[in-house]
VOLOMI-988744 format. One record per residue: chain; z, y, x of N, C-alpha, C in turn. Coordinates in steps of 0.001 Angstrom, whole numbers, plus 500000, padded with zeros to 6 digits. Layout:
<nodes>
{node "A", {Z, Y, X}, {Z, Y, X}, {Z, Y, X}}
...
</nodes>
This chain:
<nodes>
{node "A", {389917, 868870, 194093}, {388946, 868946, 193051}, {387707, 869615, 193529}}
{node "A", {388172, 870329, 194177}, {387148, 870938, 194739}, {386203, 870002, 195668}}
{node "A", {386742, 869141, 196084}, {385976, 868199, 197063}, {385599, 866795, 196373}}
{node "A", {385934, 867311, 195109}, {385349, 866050, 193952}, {384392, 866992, 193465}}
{node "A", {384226, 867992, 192939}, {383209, 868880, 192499}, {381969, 868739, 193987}}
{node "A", {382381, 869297, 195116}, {381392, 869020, 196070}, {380824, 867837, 196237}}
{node "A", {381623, 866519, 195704}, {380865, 865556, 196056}, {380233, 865126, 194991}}
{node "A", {380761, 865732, 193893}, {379523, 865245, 192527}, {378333, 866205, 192530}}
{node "A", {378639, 867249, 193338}, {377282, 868379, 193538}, {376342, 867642, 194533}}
{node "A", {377108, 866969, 195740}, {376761, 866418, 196583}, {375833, 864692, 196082}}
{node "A", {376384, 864363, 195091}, {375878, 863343, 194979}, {374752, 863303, 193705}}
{node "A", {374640, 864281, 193185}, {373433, 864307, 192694}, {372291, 864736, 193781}}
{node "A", {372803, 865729, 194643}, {371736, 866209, 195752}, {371596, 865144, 196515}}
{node "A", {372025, 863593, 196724}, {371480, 862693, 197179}, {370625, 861754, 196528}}
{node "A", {371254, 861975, 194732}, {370142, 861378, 194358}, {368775, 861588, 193804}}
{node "A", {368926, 863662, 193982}, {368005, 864168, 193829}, {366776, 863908, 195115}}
{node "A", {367922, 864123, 196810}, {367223, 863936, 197783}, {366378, 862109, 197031}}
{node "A", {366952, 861360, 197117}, {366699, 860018, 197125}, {365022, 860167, 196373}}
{node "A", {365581, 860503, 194991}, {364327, 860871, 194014}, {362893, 861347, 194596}}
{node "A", {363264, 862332, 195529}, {362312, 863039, 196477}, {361484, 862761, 197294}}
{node "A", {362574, 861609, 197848}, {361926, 860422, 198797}, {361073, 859689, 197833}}
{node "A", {361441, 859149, 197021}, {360860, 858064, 196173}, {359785, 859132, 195928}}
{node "A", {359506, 859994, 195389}, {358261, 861101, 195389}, {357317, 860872, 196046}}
{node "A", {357601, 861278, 197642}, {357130, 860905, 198678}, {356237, 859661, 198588}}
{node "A", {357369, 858450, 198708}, {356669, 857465, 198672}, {355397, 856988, 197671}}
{node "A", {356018, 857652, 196397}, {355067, 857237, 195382}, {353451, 857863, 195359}}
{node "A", {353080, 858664, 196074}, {351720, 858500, 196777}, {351385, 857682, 197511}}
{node "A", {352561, 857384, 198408}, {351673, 856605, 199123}, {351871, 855287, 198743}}
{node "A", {352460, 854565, 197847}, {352285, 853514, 196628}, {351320, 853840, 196185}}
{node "A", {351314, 854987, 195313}, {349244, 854999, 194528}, {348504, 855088, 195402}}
{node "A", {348365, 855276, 196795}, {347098, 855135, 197605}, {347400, 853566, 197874}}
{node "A", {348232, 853137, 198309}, {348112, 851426, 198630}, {347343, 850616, 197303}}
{node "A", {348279, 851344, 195836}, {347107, 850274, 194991}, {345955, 850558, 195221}}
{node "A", {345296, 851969, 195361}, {344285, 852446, 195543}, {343095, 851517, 195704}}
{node "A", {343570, 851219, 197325}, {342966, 850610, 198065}, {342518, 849138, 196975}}
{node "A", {343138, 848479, 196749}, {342803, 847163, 196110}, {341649, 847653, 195259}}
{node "A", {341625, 848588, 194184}, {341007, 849033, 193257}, {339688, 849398, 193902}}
{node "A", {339616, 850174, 195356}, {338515, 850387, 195661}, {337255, 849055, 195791}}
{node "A", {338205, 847784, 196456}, {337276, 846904, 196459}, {336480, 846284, 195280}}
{node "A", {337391, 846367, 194049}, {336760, 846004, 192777}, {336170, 846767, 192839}}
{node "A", {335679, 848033, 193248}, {334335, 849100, 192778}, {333454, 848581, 193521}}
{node "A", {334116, 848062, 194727}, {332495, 847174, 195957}, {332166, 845977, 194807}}
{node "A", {332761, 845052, 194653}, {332217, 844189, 194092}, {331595, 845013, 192784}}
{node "A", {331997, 845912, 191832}, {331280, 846283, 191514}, {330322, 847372, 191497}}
{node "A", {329863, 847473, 192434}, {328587, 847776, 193008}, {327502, 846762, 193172}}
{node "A", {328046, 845665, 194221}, {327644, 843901, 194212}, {327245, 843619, 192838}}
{node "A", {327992, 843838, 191847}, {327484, 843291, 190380}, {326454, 843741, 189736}}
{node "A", {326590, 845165, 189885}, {324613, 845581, 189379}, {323760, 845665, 190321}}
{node "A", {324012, 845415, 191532}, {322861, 844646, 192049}, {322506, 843318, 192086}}
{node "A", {323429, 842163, 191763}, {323057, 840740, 191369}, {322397, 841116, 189622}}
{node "A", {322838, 841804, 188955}, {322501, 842405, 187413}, {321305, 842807, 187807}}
{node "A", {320780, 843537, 188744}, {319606, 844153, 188463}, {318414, 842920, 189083}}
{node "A", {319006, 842224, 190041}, {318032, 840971, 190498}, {317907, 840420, 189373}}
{node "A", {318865, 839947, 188367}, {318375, 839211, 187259}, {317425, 840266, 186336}}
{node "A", {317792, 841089, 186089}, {316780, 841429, 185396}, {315326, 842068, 186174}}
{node "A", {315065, 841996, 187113}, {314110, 842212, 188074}, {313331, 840338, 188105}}
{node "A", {314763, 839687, 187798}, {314020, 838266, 187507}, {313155, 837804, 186526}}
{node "A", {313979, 838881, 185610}, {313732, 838788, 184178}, {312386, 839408, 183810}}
{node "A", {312443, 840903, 184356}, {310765, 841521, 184059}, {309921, 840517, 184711}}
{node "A", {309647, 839900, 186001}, {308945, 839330, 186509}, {308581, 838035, 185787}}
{node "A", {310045, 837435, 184997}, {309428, 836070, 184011}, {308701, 836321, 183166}}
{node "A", {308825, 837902, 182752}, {308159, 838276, 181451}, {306745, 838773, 181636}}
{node "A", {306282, 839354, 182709}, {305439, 839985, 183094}, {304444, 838671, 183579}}
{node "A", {305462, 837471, 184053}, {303903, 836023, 184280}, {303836, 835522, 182776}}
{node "A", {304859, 835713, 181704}, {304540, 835333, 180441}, {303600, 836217, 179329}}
{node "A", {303159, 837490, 179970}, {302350, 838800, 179169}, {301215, 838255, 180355}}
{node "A", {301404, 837847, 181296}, {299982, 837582, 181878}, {299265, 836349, 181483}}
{node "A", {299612, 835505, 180800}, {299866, 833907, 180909}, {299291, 833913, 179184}}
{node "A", {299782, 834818, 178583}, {299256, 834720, 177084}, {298139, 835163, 177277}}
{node "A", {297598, 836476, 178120}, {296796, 837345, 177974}, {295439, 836543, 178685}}
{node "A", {296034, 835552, 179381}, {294760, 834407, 180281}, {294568, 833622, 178734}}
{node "A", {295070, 833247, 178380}, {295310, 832290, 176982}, {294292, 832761, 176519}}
{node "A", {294409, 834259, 175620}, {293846, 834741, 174739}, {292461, 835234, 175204}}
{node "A", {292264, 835404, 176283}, {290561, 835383, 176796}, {290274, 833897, 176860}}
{node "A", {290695, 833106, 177649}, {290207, 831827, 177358}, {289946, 831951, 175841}}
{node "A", {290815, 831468, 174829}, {290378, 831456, 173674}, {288534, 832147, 172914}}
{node "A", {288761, 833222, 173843}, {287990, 834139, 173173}, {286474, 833945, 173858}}
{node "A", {286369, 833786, 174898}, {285216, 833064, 175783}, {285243, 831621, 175149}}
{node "A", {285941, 830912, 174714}, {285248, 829681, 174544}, {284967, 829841, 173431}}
{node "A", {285146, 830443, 172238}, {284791, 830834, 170587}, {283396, 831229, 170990}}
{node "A", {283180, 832429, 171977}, {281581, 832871, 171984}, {280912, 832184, 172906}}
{node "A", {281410, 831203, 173419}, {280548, 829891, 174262}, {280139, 828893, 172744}}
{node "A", {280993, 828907, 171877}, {280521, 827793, 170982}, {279841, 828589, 170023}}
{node "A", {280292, 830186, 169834}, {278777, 830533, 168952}, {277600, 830363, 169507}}
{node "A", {277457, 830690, 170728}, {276257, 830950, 171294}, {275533, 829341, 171380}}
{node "A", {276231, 828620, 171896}, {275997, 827042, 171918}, {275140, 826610, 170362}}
{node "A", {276017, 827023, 169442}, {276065, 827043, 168058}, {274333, 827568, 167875}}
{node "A", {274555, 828919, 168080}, {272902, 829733, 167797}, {272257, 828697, 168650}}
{node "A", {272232, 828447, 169943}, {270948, 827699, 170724}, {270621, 826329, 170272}}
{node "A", {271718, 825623, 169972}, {270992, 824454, 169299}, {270561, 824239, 167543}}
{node "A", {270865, 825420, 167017}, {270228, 825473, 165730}, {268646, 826163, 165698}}
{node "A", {268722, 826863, 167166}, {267256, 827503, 167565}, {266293, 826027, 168034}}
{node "A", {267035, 825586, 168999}, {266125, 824264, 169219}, {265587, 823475, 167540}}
{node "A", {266648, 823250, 167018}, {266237, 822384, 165922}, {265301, 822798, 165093}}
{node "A", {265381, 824287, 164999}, {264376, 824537, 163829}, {263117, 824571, 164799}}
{node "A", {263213, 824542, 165888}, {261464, 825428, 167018}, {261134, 823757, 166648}}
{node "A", {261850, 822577, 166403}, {261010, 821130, 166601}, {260682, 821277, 164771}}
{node "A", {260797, 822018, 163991}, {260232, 821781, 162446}, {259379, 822821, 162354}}
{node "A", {259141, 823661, 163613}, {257893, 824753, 163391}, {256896, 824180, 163379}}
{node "A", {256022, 822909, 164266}, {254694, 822432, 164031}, {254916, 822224, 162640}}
{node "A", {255853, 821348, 161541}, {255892, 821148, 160395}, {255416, 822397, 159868}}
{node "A", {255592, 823536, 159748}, {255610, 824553, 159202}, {254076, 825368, 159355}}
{node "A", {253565, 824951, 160685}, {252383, 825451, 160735}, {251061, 824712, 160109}}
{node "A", {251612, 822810, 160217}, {250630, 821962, 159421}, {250959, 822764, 157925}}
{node "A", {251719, 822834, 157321}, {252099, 823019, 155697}, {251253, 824383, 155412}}
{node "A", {251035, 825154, 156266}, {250779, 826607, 155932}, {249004, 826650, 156136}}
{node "A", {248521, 825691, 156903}, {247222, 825346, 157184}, {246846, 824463, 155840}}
{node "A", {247383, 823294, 155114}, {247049, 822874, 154184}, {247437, 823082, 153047}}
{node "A", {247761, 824698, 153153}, {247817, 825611, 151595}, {246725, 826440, 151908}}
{node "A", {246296, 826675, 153085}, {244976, 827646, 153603}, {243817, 826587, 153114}}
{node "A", {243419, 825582, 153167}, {242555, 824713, 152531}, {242127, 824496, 151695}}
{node "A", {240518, 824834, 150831}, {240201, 825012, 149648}, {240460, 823116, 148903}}
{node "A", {241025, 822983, 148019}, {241054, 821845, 147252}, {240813, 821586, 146046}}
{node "A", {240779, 820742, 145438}, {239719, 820508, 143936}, {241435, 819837, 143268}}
{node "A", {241429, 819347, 144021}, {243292, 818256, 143362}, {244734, 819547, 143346}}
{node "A", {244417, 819746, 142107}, {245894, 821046, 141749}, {247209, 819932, 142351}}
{node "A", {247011, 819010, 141747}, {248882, 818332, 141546}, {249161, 818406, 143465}}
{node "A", {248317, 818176, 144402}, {247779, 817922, 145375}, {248501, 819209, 146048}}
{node "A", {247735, 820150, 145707}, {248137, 821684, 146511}, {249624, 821959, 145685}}
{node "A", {249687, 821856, 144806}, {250824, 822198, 144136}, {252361, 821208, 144486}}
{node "A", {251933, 820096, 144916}, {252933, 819479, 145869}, {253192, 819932, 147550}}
{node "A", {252299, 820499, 148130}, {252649, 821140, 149074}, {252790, 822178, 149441}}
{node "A", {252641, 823064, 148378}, {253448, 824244, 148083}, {254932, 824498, 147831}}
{node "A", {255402, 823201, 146839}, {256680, 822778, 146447}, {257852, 822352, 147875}}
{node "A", {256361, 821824, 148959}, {257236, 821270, 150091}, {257399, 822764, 151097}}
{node "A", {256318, 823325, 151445}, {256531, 824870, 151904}, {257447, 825527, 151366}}
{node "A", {257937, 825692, 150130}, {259023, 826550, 149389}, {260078, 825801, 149609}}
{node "A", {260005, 824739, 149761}, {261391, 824496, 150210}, {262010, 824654, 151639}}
{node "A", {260708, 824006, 152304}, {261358, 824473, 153866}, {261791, 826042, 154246}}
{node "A", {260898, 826697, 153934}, {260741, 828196, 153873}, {262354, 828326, 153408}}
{node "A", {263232, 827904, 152218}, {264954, 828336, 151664}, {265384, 827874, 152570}}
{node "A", {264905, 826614, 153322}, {266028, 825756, 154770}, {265984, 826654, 155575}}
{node "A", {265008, 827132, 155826}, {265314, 827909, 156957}, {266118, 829416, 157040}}
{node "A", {265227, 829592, 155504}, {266420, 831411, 155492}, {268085, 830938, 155352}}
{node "A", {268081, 829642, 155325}, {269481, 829336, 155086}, {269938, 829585, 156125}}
{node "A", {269548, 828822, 156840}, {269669, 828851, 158748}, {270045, 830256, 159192}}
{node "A", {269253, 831171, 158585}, {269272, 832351, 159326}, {268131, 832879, 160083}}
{node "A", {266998, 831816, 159873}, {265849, 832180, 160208}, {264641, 833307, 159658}}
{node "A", {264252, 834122, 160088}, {264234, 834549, 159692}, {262104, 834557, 160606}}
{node "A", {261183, 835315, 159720}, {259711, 835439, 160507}, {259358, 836812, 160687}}
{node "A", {258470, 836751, 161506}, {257354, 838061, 162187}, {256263, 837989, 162690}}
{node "A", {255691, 838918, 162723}, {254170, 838800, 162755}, {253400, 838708, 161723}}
{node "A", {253286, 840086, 161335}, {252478, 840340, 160287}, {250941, 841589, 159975}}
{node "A", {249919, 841352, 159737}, {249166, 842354, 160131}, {249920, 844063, 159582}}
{node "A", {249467, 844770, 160681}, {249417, 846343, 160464}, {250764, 846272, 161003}}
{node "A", {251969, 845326, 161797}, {253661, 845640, 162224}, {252893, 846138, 163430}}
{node "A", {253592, 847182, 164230}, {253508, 847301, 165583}, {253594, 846422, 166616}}
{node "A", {252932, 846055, 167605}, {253133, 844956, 168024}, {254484, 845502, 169196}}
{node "A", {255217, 844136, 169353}, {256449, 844522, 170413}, {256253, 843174, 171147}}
{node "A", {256020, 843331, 172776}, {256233, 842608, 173779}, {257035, 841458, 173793}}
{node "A", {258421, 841674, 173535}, {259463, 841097, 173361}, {259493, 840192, 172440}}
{node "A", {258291, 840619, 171465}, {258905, 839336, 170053}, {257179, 838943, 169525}}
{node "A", {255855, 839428, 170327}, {254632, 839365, 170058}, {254234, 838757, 171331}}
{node "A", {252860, 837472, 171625}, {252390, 837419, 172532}, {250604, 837686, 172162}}
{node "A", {250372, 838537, 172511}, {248851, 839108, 172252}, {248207, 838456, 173196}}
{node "A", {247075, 837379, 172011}, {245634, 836605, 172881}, {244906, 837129, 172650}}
{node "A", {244879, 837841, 171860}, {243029, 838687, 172273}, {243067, 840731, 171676}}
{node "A", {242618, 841258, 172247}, {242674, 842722, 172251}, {241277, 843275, 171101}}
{node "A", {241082, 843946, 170212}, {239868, 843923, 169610}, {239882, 845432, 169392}}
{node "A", {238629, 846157, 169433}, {238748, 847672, 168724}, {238268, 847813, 167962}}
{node "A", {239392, 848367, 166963}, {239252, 848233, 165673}, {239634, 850253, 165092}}
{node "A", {238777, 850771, 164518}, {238722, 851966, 163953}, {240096, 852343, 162995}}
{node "A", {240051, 851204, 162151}, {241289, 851448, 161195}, {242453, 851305, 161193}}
{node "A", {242571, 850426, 162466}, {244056, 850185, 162819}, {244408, 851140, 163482}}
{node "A", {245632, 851459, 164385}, {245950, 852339, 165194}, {246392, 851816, 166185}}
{node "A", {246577, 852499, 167375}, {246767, 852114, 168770}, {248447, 850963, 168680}}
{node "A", {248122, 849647, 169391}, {248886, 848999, 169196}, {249583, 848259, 168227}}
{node "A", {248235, 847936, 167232}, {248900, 847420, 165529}, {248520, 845860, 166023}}
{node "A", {249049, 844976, 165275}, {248159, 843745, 165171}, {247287, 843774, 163694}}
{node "A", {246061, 843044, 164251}, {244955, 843481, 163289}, {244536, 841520, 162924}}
{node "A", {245233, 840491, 163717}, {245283, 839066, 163168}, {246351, 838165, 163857}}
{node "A", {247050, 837513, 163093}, {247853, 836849, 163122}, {247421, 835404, 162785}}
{node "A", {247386, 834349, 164187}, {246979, 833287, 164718}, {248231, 832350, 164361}}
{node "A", {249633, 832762, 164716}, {250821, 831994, 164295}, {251685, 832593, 164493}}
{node "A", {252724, 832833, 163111}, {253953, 833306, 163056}, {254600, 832872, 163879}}
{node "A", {255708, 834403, 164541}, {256897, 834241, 164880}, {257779, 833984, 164769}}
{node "A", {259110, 833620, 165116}, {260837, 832673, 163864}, {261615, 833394, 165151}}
{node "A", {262659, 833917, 164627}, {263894, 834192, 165348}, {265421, 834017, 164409}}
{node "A", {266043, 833631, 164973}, {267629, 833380, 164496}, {268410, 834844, 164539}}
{node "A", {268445, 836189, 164459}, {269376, 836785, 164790}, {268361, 837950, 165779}}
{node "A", {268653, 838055, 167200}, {268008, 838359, 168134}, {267453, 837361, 168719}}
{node "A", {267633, 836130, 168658}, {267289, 835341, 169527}, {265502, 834750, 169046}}
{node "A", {264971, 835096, 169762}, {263275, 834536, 169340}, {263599, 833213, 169955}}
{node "A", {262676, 832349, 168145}, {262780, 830566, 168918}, {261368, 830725, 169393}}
{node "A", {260315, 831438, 168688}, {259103, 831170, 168343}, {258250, 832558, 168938}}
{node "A", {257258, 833042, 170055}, {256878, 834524, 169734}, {255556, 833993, 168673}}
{node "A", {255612, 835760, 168286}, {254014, 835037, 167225}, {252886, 835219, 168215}}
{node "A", {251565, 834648, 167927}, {251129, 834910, 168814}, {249372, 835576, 167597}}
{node "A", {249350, 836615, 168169}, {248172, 837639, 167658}, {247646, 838257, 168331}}
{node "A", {246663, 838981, 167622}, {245211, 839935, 168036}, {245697, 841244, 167895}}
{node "A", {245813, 841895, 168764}, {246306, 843187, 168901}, {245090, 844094, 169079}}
{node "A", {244991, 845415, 168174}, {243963, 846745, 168266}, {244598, 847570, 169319}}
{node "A", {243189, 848151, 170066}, {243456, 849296, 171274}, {243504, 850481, 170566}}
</nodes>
């Protein structure tokens, strides 16, 4: 019994030894899976860097599509103030070809006449052109006693004159017309020293 007691003492201490072993081993089982597991961390490593090319693809699609609107939207915006400006210059041409009209009409209201219905019809035609044009946007200058300005006056004759002051116009030969800033017409007057 005694050597049945030793061998059941004995045979747990082998399968304790055994257990022990298996201990043993079982590190170095979790380092063998280990290993497999490590390579899924390479590939994923590999994966956010193919992840980050796409989205490195991605800012770059987006960044020619924020550039691509932003060409758009100046185009747009240059050709709107190509067609105002287009817009102002040929409504400037049109009215500068109805200014001789405007200067005959204003000369034959300056004309003494005996026939009312006569003057009073081309007064009717002056008042009207005169609304066409403020319609337009036209707008006049050159008027005695304004300061004269270079830019929007062409002075034919210089006169000294006591009552005016340095640089007035003291006669106005033919009104000026401008659209805005844009002069169609300068006036052209007699400027005091």
């Amino acid at each position: 019994m005694s050597q049945e007691t030793k061998n059941t003492t004995e045979q747990p201490k082998d399968e304790v030894v055994s257990e022990q072993v298996s201990e043993k081993e079982l590190p170095e089982q979790t380092e063998a899976p280990l290993e497999p597991e490590s390579e899924p961390v390479k590939e994923e490593t590999k994966q956010p860097s193919e992840e980050e090319k796409l989205k490195d693809q991605l800012a770059k699609e987006h960044d020619g599509y924020l550039r691509l609107a932003a060409e758009y939207d100046n185009f747009r915006k240059r050709s709107q103030k190509e067609k105002d400006e287009l817009y102002t210059v040929i409504k400037a041409e049109t009215v500068g070809k109805f200014l001789p009209v405007y200067d005959n009409l204003e000369r034959a209201l300056a004309q003494e006449t005996a026939d009312e219905a006569y003057k009073k019809g081309v007064e009717m035609t002056m008042n009207q052109l005169v609304k066409v044009m403020e319609s337009l946007g036209v707008t006049s200058f050159g008027e005695i006693g304004e300061a004269f300005d270079p830019a929007r006056h062409n002075a034919v004759m210089h006169v000294e004159q006591e009552g005016l002051g340095e640089n007035v116009i003291a006669e106005v030969f033919q009104k000026g017309f401008a659209i805005g800033e844009k002069v169609i017409r300068f006036a052209m007057v007699k400027v005091a020293n």
